[in-house]
PDB file of N, CA, C and O in Angstrom:
ATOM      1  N   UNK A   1      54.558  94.084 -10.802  1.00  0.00           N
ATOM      2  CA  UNK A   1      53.509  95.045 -10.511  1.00  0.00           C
ATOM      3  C   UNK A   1      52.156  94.350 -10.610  1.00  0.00           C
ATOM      4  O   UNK A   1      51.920  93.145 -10.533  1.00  0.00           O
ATOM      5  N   UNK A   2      51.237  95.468 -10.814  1.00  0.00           N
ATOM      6  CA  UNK A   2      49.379  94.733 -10.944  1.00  0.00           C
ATOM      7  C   UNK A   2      49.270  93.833 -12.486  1.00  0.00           C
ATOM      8  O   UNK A   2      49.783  94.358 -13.475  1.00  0.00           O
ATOM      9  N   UNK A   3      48.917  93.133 -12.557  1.00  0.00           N
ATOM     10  CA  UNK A   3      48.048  92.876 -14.248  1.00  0.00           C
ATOM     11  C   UNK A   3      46.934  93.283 -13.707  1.00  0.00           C
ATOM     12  O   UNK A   3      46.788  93.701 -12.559  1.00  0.00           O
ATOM     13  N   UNK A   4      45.921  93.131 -14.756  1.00  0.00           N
ATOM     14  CA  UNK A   4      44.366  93.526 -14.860  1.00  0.00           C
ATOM     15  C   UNK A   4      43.776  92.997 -14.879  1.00  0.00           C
ATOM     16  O   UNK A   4      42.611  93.391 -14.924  1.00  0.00           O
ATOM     17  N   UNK A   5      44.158  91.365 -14.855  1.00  0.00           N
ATOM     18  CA  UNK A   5      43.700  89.855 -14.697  1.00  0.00           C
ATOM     19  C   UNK A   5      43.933  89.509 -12.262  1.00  0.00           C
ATOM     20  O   UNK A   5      43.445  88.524 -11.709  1.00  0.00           O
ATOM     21  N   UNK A   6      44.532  90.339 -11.693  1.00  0.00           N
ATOM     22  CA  UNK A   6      44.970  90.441 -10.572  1.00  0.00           C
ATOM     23  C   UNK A   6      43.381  90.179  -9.990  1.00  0.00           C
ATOM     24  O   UNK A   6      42.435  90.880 -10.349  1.00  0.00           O
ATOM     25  N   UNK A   7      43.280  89.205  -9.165  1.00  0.00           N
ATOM     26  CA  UNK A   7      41.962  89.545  -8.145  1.00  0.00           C
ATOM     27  C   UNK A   7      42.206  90.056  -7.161  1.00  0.00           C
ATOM     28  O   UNK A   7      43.316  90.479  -6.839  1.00  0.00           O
ATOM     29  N   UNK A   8      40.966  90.114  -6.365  1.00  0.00           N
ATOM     30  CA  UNK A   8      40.614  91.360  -5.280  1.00  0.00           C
ATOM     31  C   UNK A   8      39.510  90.568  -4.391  1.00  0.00           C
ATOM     32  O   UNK A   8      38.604  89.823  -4.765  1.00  0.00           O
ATOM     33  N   UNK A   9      39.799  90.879  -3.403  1.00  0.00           N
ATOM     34  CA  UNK A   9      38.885  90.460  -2.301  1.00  0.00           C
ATOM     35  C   UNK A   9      37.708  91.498  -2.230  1.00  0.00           C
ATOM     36  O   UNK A   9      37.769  92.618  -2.737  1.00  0.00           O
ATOM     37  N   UNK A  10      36.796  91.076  -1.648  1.00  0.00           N
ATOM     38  CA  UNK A  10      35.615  92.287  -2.125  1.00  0.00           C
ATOM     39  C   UNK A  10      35.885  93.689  -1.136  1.00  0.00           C
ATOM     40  O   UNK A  10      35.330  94.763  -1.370  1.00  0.00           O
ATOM     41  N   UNK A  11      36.844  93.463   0.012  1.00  0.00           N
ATOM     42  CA  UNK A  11      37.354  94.116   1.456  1.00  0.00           C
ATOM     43  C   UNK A  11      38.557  94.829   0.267  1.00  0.00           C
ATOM     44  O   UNK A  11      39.111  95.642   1.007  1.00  0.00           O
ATOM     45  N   UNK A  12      39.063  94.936  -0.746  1.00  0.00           N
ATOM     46  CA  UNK A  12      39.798  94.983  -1.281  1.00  0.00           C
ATOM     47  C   UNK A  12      39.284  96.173  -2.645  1.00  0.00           C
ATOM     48  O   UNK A  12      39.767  97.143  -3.228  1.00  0.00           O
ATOM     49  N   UNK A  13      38.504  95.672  -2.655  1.00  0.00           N
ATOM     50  CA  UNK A  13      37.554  96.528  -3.850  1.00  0.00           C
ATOM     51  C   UNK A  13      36.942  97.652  -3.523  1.00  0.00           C
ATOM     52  O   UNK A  13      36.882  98.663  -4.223  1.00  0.00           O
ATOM     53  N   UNK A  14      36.318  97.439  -2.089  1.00  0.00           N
ATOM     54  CA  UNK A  14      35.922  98.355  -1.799  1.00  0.00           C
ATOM     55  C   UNK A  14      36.560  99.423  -1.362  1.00  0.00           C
ATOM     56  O   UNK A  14      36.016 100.526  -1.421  1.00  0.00           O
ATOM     57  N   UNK A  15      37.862  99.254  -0.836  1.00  0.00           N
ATOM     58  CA  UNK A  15      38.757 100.201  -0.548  1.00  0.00           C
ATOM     59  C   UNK A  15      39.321 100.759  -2.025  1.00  0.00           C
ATOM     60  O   UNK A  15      39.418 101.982  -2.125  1.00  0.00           O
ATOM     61  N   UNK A  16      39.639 100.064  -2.998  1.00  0.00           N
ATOM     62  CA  UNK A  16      39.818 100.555  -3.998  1.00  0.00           C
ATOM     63  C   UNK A  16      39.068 101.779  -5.074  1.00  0.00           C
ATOM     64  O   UNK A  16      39.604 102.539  -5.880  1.00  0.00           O
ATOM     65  N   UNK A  17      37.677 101.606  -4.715  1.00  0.00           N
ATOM     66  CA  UNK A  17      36.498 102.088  -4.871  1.00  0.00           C
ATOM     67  C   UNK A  17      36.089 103.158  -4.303  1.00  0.00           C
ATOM     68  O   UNK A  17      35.432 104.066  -4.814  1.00  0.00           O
ATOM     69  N   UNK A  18      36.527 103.055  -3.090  1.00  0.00           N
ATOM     70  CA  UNK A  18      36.213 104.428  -1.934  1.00  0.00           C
ATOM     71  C   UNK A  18      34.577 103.876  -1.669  1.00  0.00           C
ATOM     72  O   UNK A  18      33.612 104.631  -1.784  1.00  0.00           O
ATOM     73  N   UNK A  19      34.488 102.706  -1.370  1.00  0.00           N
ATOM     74  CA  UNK A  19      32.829 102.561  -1.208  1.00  0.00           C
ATOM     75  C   UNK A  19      32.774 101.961  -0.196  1.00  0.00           C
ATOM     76  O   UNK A  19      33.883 101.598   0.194  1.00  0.00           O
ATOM     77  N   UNK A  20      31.762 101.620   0.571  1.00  0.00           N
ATOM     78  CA  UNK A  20      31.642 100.787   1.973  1.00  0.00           C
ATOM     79  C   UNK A  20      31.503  99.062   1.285  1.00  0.00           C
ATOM     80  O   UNK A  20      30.989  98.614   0.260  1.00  0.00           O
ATOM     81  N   UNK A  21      32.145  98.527   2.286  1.00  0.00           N
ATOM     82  CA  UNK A  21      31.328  96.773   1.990  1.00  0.00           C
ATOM     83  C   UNK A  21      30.234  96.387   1.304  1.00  0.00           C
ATOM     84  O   UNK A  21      30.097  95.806   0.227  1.00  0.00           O
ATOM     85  N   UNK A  22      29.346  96.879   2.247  1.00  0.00           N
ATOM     86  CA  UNK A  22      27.695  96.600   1.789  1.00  0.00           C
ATOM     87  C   UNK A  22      27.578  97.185   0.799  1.00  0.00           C
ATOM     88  O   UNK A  22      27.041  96.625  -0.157  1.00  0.00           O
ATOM     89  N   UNK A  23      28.093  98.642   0.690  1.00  0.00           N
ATOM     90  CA  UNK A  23      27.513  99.177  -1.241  1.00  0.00           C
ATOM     91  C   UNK A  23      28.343  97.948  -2.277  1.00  0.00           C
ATOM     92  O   UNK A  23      27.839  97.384  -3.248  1.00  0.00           O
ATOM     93  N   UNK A  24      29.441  97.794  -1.848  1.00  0.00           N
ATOM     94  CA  UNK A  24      30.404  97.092  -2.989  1.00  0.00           C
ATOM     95  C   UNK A  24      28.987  95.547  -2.880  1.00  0.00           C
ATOM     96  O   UNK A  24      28.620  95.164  -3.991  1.00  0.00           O
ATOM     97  N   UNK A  25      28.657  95.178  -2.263  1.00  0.00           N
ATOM     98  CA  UNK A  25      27.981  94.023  -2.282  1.00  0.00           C
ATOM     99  C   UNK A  25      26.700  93.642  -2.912  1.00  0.00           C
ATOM    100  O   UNK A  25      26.265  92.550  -3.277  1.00  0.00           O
ATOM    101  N   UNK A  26      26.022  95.316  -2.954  1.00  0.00           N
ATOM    102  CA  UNK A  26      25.094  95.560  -3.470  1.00  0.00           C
ATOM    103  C   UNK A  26      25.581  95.515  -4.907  1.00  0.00           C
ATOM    104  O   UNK A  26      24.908  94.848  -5.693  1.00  0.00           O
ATOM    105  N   UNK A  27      26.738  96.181  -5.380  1.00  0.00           N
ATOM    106  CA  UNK A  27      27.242  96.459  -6.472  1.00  0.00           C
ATOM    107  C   UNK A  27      27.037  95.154  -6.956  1.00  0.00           C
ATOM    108  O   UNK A  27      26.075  95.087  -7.720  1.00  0.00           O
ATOM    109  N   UNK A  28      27.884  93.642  -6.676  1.00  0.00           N
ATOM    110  CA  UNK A  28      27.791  93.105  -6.862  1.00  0.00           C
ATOM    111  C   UNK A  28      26.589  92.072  -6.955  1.00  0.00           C
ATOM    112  O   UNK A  28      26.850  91.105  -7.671  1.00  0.00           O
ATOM    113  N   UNK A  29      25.672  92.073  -6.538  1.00  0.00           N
ATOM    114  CA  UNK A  29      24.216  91.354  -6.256  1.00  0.00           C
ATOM    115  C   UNK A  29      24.010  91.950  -7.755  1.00  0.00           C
ATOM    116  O   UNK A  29      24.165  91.089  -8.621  1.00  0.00           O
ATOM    117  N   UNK A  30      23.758  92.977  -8.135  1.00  0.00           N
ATOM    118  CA  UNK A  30      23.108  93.734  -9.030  1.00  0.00           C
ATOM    119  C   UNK A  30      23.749  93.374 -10.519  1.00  0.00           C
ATOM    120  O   UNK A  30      23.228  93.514 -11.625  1.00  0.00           O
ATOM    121  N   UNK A  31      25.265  92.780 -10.109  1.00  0.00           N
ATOM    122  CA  UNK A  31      25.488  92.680 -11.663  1.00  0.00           C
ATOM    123  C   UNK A  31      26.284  93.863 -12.003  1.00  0.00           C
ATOM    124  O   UNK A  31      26.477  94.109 -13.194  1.00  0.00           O
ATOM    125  N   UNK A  32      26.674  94.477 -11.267  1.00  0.00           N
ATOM    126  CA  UNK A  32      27.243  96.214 -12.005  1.00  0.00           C
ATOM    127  C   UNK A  32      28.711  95.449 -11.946  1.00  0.00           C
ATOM    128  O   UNK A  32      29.351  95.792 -12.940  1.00  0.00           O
ATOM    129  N   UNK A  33      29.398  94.603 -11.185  1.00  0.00           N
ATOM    130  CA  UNK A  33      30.589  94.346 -11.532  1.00  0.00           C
ATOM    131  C   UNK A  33      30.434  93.359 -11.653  1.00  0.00           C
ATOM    132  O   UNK A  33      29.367  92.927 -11.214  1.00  0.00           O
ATOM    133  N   UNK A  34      31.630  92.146 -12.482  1.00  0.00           N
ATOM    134  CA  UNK A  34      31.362  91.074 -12.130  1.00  0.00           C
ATOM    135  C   UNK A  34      31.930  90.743 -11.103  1.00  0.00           C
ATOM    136  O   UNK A  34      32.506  91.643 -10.490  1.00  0.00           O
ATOM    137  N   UNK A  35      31.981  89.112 -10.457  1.00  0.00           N
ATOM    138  CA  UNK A  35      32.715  88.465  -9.970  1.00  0.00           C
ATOM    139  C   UNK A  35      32.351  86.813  -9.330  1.00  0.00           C
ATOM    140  O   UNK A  35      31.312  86.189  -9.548  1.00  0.00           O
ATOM    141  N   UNK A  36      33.157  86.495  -8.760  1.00  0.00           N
ATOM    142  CA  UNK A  36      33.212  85.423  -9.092  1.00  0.00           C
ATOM    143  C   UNK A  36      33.440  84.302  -7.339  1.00  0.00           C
ATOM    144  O   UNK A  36      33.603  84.991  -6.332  1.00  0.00           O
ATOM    145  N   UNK A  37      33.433  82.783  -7.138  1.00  0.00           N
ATOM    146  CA  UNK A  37      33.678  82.305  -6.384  1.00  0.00           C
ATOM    147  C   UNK A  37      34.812  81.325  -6.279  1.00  0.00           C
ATOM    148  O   UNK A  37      34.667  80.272  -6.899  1.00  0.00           O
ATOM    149  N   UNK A  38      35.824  81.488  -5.651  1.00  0.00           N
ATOM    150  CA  UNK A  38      36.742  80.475  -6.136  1.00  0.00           C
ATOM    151  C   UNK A  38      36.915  79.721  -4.422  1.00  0.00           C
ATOM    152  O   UNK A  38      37.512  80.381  -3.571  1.00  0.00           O
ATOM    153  N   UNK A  39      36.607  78.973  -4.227  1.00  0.00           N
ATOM    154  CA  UNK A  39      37.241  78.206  -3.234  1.00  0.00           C
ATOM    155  C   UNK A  39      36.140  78.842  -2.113  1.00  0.00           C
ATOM    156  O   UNK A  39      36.603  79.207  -1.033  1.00  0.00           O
ATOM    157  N   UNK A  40      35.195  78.930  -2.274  1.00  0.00           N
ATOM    158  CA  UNK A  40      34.017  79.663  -1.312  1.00  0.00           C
ATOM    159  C   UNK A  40      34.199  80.994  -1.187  1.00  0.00           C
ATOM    160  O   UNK A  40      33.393  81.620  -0.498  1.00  0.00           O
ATOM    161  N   UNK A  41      35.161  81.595  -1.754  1.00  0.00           N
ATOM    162  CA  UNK A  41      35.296  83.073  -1.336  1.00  0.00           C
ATOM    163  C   UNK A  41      35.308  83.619  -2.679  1.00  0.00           C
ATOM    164  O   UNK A  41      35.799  83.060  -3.659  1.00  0.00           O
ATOM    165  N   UNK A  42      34.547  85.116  -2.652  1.00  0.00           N
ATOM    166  CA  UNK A  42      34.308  86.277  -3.539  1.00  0.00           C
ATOM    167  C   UNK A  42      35.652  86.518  -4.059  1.00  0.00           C
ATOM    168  O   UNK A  42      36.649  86.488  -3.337  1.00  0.00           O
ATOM    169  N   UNK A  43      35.671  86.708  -5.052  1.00  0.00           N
ATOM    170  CA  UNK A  43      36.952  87.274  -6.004  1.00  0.00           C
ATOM    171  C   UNK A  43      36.338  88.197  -6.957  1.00  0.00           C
ATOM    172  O   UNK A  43      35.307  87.856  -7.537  1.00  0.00           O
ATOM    173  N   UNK A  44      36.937  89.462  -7.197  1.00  0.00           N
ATOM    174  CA  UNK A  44      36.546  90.353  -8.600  1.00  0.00           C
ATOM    175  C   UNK A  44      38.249  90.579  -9.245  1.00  0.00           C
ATOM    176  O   UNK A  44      39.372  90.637  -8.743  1.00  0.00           O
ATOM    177  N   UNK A  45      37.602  90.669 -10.781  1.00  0.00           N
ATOM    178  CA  UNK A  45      39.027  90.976 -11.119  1.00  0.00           C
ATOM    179  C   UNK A  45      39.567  92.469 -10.928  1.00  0.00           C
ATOM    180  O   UNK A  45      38.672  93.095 -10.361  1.00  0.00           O
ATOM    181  N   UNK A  46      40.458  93.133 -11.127  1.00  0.00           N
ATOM    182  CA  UNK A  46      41.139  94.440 -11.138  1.00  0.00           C
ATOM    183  C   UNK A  46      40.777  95.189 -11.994  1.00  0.00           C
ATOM    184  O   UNK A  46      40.506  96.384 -11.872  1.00  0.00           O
ATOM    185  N   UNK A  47      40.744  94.484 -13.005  1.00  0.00           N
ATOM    186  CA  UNK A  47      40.023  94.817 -14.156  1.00  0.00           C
ATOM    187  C   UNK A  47      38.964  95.154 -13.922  1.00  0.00           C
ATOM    188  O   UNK A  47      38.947  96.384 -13.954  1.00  0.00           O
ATOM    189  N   UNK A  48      37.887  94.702 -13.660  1.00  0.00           N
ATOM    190  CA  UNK A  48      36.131  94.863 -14.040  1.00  0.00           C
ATOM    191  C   UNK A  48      36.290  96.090 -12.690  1.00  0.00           C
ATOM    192  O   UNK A  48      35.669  97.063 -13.119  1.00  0.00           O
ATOM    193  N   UNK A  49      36.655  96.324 -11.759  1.00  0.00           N
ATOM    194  CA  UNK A  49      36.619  97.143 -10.510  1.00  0.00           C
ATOM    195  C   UNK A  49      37.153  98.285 -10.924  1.00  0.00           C
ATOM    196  O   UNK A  49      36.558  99.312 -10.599  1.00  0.00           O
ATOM    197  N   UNK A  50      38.429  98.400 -11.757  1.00  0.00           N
ATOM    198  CA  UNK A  50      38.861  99.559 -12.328  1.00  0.00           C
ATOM    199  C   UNK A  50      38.263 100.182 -13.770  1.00  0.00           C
ATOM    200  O   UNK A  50      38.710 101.221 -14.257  1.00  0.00           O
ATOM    201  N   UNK A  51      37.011  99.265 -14.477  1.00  0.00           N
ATOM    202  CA  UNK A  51      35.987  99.420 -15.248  1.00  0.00           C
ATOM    203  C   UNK A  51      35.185 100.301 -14.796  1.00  0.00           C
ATOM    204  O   UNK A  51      34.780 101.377 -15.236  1.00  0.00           O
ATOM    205  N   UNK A  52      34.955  99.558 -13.613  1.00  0.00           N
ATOM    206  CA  UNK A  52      33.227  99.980 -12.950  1.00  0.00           C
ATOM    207  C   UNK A  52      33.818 101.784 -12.474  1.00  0.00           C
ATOM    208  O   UNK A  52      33.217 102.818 -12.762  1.00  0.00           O
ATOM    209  N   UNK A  53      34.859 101.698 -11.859  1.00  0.00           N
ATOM    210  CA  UNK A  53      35.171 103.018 -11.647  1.00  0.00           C
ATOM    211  C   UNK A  53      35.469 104.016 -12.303  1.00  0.00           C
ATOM    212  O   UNK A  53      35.440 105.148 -11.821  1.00  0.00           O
ATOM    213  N   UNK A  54      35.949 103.644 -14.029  1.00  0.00           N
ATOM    214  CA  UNK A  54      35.568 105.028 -14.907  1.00  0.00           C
ATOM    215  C   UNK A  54      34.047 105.210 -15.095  1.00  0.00           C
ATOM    216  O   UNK A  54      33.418 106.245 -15.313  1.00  0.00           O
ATOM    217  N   UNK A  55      33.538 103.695 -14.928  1.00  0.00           N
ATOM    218  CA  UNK A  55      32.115 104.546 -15.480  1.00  0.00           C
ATOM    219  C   UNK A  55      31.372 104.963 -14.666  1.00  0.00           C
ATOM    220  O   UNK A  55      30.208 105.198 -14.988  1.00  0.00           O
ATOM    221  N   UNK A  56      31.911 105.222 -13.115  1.00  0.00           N
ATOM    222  CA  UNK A  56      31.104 105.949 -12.482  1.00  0.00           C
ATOM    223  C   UNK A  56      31.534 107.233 -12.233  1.00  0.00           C
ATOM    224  O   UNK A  56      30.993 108.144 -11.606  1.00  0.00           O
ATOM    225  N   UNK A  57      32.772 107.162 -12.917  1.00  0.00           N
ATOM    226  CA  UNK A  57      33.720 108.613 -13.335  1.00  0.00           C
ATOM    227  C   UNK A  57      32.742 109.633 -14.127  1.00  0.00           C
ATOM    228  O   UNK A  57      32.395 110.802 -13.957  1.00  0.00           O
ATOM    229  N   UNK A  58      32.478 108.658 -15.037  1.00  0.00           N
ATOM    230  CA  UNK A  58      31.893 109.374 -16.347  1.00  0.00           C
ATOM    231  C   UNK A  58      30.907 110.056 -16.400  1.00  0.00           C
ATOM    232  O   UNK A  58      30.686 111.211 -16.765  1.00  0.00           O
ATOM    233  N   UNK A  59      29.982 108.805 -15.780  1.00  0.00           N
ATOM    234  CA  UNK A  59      28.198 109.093 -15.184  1.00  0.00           C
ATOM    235  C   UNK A  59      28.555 110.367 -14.141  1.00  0.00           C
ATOM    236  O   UNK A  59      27.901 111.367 -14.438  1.00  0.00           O
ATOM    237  N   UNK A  60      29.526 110.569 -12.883  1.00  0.00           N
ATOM    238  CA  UNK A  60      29.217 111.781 -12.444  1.00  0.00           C
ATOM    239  C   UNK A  60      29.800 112.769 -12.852  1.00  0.00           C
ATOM    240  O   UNK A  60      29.988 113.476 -11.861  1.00  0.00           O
ATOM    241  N   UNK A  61      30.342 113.410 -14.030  1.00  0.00           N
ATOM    242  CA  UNK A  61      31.400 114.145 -14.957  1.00  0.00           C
ATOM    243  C   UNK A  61      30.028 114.421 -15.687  1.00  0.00           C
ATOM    244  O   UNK A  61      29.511 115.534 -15.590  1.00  0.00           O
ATOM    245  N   UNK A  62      29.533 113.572 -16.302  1.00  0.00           N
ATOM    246  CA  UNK A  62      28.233 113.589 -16.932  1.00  0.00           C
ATOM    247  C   UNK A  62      27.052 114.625 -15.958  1.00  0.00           C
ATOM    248  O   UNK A  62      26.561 115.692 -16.328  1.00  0.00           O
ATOM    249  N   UNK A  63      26.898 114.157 -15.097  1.00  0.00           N
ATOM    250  CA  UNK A  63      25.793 114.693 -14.530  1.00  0.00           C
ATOM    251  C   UNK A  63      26.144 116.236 -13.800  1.00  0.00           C
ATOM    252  O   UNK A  63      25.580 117.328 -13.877  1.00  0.00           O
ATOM    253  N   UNK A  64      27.129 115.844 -13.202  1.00  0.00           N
ATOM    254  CA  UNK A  64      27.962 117.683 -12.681  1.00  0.00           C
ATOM    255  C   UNK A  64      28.071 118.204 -14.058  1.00  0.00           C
ATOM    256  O   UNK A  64      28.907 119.102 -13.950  1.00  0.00           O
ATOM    257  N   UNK A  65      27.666 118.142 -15.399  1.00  0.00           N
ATOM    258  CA  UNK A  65      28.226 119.232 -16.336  1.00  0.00           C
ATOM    259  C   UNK A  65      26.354 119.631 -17.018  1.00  0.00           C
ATOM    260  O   UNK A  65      25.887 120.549 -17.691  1.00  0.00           O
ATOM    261  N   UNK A  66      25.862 118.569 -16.479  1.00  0.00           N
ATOM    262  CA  UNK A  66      24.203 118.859 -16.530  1.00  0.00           C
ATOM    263  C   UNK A  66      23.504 119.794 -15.946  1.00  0.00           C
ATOM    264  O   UNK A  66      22.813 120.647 -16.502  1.00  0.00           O
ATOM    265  N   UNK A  67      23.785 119.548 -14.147  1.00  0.00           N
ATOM    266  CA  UNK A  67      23.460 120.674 -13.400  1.00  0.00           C
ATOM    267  C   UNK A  67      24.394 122.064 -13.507  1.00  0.00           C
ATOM    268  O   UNK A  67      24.112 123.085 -12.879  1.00  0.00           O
ATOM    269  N   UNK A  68      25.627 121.935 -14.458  1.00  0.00           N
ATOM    270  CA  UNK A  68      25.851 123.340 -14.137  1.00  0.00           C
ATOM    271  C   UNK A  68      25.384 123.823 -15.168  1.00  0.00           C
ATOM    272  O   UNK A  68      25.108 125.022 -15.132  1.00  0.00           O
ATOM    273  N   UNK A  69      25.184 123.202 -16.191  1.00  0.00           N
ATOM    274  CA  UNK A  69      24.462 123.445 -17.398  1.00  0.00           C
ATOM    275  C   UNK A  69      22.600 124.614 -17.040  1.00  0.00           C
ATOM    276  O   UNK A  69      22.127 125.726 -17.277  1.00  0.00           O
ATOM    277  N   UNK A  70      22.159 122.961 -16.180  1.00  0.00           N
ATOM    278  CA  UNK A  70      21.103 123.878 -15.685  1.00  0.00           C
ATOM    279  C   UNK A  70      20.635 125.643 -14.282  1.00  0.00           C
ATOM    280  O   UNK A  70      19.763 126.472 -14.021  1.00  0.00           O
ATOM    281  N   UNK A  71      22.128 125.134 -13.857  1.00  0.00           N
ATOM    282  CA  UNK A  71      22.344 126.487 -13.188  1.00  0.00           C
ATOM    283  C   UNK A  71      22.657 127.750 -14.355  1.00  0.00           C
ATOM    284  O   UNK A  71      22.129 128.821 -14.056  1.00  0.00           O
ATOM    285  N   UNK A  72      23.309 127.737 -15.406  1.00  0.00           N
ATOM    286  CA  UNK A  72      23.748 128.886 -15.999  1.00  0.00           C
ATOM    287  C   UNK A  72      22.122 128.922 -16.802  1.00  0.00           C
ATOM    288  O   UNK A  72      21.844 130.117 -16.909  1.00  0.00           O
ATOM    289  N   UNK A  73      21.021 128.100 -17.367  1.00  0.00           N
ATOM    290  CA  UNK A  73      20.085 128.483 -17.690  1.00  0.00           C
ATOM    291  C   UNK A  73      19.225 129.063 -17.026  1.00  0.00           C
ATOM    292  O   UNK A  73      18.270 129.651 -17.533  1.00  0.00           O
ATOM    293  N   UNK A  74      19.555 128.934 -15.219  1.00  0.00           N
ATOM    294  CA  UNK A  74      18.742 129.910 -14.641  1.00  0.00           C
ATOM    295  C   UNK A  74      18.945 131.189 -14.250  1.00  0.00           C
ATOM    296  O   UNK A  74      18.219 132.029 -13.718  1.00  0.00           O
ATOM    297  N   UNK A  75      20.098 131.177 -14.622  1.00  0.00           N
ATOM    298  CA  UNK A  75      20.981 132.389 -14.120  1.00  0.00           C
ATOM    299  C   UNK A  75      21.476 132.583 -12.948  1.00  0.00           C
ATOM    300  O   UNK A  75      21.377 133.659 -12.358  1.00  0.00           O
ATOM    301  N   UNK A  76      22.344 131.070 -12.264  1.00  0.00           N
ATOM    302  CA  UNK A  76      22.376 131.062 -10.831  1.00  0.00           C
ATOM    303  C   UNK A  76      23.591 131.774 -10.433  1.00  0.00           C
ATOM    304  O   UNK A  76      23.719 132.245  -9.303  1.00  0.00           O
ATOM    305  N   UNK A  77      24.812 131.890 -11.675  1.00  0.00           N
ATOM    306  CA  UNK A  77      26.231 133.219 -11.357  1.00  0.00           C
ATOM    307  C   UNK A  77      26.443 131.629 -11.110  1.00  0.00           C
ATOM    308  O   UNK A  77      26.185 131.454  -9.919  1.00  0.00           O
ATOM    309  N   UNK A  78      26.891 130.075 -11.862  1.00  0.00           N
ATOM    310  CA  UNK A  78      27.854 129.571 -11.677  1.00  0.00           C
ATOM    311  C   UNK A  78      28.615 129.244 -12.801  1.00  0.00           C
ATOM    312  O   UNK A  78      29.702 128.680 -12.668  1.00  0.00           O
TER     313      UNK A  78
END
């Protein structure tokens, strides 16, 4: 099966991700995942990609429980 040590092509990540190329690339420029160069080509591990994706789990779990938060303080009936 997978280990969590498994790399990923960045065409690979991003499908994993549900994100386009260019965002995954941006992702990466920025430092939000790591990764790495082996032989001239981009590699991320399985690991850090299946990282990055709880915590963007979290952050929007986080933020959808904010706005409904702020809908029931206005009294929006959600």
């Amino acid at each position: 099966m997978f280990s969590p040590d498994d790399e990923l092509t960045p065409g690979q990540a991003a499908d994993l991700l549900n994100v386009s190329r260019s965002y995954l690339d941006r992702l990466l420029e920025q430092g939000d995942i790591p990764a790495r160069n082996r032989g001239g080509q981009c590699r991320l591990r399985l690991r850090d990609a299946l990282e990055y994706k709880a915590r963007s789990q979290r952050q929007r779990a986080r933020c959808l429980d904010a706005l409904a938060a702020q809908a029931q303080d206005l009294g929006m009936g959600y």
